[in-house]
Residue, then its C-alpha position, 0 to 999 in steps of 0.5 A: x329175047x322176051x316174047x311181048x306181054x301179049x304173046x304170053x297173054x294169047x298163050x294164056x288165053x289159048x290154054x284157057x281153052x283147053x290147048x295143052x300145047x299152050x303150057x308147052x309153049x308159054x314156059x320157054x317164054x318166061x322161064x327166065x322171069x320164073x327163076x328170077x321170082x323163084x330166086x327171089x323167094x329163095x334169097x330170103x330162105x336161111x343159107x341152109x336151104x337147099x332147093x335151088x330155082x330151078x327145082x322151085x320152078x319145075x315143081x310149080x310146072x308140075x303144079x301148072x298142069x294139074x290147074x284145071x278150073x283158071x281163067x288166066x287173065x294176063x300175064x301178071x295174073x299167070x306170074x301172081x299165081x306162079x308166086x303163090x305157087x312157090x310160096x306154098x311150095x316153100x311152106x310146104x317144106x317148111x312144115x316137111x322138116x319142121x315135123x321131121x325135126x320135131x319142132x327143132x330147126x325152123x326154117x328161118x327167113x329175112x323180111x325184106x326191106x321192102x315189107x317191113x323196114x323196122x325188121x331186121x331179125x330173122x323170122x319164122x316163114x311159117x310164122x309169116x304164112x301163119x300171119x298171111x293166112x290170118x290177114x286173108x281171112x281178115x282182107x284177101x285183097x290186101x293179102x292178095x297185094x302182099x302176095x303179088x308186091x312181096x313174093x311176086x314182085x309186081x309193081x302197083x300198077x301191075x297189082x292194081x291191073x291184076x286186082x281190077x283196082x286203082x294204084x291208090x288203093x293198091x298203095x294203100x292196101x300195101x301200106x295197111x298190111x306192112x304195118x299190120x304184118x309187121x305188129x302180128x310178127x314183132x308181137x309173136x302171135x299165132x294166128x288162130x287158122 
């Protein structure tokens, strides 16, 4: 059985503190919910990928310990950075092979549903962090709510909690970067980094 939202947050809190026995303790507490999230990266990778959840989650704990300079709010905020944890992680062996191929084989992802109905091909995850990044600098709070809605898979009333804003504008801002993520991947644009 999962330990209550207010356990991990206190576990938060503590490794916040400097506890490093705190880590120890929080993963067993919401592994499941990490290979759930790291599943849910995974599904949209080609069939061809090979790193399974539970690599995806040990690397991103591996990634934790180093962590030195967050102040862990909630749980929430521990889940949306363990998700952007992950996305980096895929990026990062996306360009891997991209370079080992030269150029050749691009590691291919389906939009979900959910971000951009109208998308019913497959598109580049490169492409996709191009055009994240790109919507970062332009706004990161809406590039933050793409984040914690699509890759992490909070609701909005958990995104506007972790954002310290309201469900409408979580909404809004949601709605926004959909159309705005799809225009930028339909007309295939490079953002400029």
């Amino acid at each position: 059985m999962t330990e209550p939202s207010s356990d991990v947050t206190q576990l938060l809190r503590a490794w916040n503190t400097g506890d490093q026995q705190a880590l120890d303790r929080l993963l067993p507490i919401v592994y499941a919910e990490l290979r759930a999230v790291a599943h849910n990266h995974l599904r949209r990778e080609s069939p061809g990928q090979t790193l399974q959840p539970t690599a995806l989650v040990n690397e991103v704990y591996l990634r934790l310990v180093r962590i030195t300079r967050v102040t862990w709010q909630d749980r929430a905020h521990f889940f949306a950075m363990c998700s952007r944890l992950m996305r980096q992680i895929l990026i990062d062996a996306a360009r891997g092979r991209r370079v080992a191929k030269r150029g050749g084989g691009v590691l291919r992802v389906t939009l979900d549903d959910a971000l951009v109905p109208a998308v019913t091909n497959l598109l580049d995850v490169i492409a996709l962090d191009d055009a994240l990044t790109a919507l970062e600098k332009a706004d990161p709070r809406k590039c933050q709510v793409v984040e914690l809605r699509f890759f992490a898979g909070l609701s909005v009333e958990e995104i506007a909690s972790v954002l310290g804003v309201s469900t409408d504008t979580v909404s809004r801002d949601w709605k926004f970067a959909r159309t705005w993520l799809f225009r930028e991947l339909r007309d295939g644009r490079t953002p400029a980094r």
